[in-house]
C-alpha positions as CSV (number, residue, x, y, z in Angstrom):
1,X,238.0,387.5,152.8
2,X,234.8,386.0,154.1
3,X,231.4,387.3,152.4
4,X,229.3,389.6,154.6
5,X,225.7,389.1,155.0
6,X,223.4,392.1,156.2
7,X,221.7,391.2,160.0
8,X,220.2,395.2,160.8
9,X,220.0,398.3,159.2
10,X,220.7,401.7,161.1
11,X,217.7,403.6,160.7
12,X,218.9,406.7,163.0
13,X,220.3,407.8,166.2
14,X,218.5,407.6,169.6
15,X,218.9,409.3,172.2
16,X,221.9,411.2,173.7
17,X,224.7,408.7,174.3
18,X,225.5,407.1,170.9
19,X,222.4,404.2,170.5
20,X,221.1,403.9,167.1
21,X,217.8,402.4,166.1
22,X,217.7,399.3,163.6
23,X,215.6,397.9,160.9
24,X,216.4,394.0,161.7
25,X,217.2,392.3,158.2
26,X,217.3,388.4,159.8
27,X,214.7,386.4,160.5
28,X,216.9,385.1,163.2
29,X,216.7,388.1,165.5
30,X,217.9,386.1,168.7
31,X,221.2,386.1,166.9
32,X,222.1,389.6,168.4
33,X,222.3,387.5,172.1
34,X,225.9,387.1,172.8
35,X,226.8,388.7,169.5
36,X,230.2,390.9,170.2
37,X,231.8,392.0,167.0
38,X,230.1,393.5,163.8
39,X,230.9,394.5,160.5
40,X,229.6,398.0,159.7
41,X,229.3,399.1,156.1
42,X,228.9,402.5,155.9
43,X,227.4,404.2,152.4
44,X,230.2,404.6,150.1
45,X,231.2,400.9,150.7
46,X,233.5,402.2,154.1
47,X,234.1,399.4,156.5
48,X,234.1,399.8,160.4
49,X,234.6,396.9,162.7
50,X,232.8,397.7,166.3
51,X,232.4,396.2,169.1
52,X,228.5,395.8,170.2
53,X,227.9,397.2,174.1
54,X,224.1,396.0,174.1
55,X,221.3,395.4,172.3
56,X,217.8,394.8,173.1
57,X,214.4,394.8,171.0
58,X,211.8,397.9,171.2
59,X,208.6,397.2,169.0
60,X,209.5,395.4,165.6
61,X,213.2,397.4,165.9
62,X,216.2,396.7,168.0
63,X,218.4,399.4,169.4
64,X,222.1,399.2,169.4
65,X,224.7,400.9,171.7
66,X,228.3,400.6,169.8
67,X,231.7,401.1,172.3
68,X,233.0,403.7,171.3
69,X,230.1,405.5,169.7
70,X,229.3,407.6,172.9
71,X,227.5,410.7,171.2
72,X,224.7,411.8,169.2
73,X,227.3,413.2,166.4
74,X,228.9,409.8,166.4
75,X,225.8,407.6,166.1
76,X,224.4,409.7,162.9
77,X,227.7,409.0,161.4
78,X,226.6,405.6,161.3
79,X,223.0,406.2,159.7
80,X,222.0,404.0,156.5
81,X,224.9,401.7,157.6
82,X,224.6,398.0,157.4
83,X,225.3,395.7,160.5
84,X,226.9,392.8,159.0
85,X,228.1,389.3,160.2
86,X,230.8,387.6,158.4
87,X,229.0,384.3,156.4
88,X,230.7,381.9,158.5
89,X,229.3,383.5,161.5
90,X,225.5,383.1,159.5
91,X,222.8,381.1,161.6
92,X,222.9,377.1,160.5
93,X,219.7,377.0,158.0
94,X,217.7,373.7,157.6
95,X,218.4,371.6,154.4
96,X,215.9,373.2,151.9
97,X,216.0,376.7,153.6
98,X,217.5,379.7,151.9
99,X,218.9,383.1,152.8
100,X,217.5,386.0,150.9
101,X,221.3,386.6,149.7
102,X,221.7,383.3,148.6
103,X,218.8,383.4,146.0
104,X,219.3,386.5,144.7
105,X,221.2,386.3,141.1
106,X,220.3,383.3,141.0
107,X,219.4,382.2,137.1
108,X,215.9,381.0,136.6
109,X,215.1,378.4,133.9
110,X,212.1,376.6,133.7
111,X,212.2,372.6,133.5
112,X,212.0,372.7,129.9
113,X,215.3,374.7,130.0
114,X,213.7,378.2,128.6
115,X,215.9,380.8,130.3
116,X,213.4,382.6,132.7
117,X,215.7,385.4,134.2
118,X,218.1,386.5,137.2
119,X,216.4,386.6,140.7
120,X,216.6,390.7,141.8
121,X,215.1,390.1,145.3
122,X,212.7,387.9,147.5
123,X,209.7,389.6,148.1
124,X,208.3,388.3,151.4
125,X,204.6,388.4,151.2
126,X,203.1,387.4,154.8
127,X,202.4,384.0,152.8
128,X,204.4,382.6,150.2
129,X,207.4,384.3,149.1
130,X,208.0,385.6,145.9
131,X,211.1,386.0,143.7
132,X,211.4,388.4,142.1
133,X,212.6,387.8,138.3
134,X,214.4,390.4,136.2
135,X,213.9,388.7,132.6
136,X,215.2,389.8,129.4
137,X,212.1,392.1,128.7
138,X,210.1,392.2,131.8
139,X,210.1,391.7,135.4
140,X,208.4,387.9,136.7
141,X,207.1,387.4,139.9
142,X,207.5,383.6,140.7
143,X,205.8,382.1,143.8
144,X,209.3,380.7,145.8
145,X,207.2,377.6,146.5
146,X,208.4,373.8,146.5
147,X,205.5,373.3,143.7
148,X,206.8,375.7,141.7
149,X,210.6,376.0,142.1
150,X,210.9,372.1,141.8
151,X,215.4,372.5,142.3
152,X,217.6,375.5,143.8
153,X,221.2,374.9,143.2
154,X,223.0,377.7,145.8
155,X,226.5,376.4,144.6
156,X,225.5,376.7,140.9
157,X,223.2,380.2,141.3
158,X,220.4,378.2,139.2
159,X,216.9,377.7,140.2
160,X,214.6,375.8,138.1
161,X,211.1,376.3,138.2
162,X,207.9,373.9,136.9
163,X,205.4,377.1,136.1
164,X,201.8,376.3,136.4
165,X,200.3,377.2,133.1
166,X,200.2,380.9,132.6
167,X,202.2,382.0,135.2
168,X,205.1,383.3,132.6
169,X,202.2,384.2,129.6
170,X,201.9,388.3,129.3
C-alpha cells in the first residue's frame, strides 16, 4: 500500500451544499488543478476515497466540494479530516528539496557522531526553517540550513548537522 502524504486539512463546512473549507498543507497548492481522486483520513484513522467536484482558492484557504457530499450534515462528517495523495502521486521536488514528512524522524547526529536527537516537526519560520529536535533530555531547535545540516540521508532517516558553536550548549 502506497504511503499517504497530507495536501489540506478540513477546517469546517461551508455553506449549504456539502463544500468544506481547507487549511492547505503543500506548498504546491496548484496541485489541486486537475486533481480528481483523494484519500480522506478521517479522526480515528477511517479511510474514505472521494472523488473531488471542484476546488478553488478563497484568501490563504481553499474550498472543496466532494461528489457525493451534497449536505451540510455530510460535509461536518468530514471536519478535522486529512486530504491526502498517495506518495507516488507527490509533486517531483528538486534534488536537495525535502518534504516536511520526509524529515520528520529523521535521526540527528552531529559530524562528530554525537547523537543529537529525532526530528518531531519542521517549523517553518517565514525565513529559515527549523527542525525541530526531540533529544534525549530536551527539545533542539536546529536551523534546517545547508550550513548547518551539512548531509540529509531520506532513505537512511539520518541527518547530520555541523552546529555552530553553542548552538547545542544549555
Amino acid at each position: 500500500m502506497d504511503e499517504l502524504v497530507a495536501i489540506a486539512k478540513i477546517l469546517r463546512p461551508r455553506g449549504l451544499r456539502g463544500e468544506v473549507v481547507a487549511e492547505v498543507l503543500t506548498d504546491f497548492p496548484e496541485r489541486f488543478d486537475g486533481l480528481e481522486e483523494v484519500t480522506v483520513m478521517l479522526p480515528g484513522e477511517q479511510r474514505r476515497e472521494l472523488s473531488l467536484e471542484n476546488a478553488w482558492f478563497q484568501k490563504e484557504r481553499i474550498v472543496l466540494k466532494f461528489k457525493g457530499v451534497d449536505s451540510i450534515e455530510d460535509a461536518e462528517m468530514l471536519r478535522d479530516a486529512e486530504i491526502c495523495v498517495s506518495e507516488a502521486q507527490a509533486v517531483e521536488l528538486e534534488e536537495g528539496e525535502f518534504f516536511d514528512w520526509q524529515l520528520e524522524s529523521c535521526e540527528v547526529v552531529t559530524i562528530a557522531g554525537e547523537l543529537v536527537g529525532k526530528v518531531r516537526e519542521l517549523l517553518r519560520t517565514g525565513g529559515t526553517e527549523v527542525l525541530i529536535i526531540d533529544g534525549d533530555d530536551r527539545e533542539v531547535m536546529v536551523p534546517f540550513a545547508e550550513s548547518i545540516c551539512v548531509e540529509v540521508d531520506i532513505e537512511g532517516k539520518r541527518i547530520v548537522i555541523d552546529p555552530p558553536e553553542g548552538l547545542l550548549d544549555f
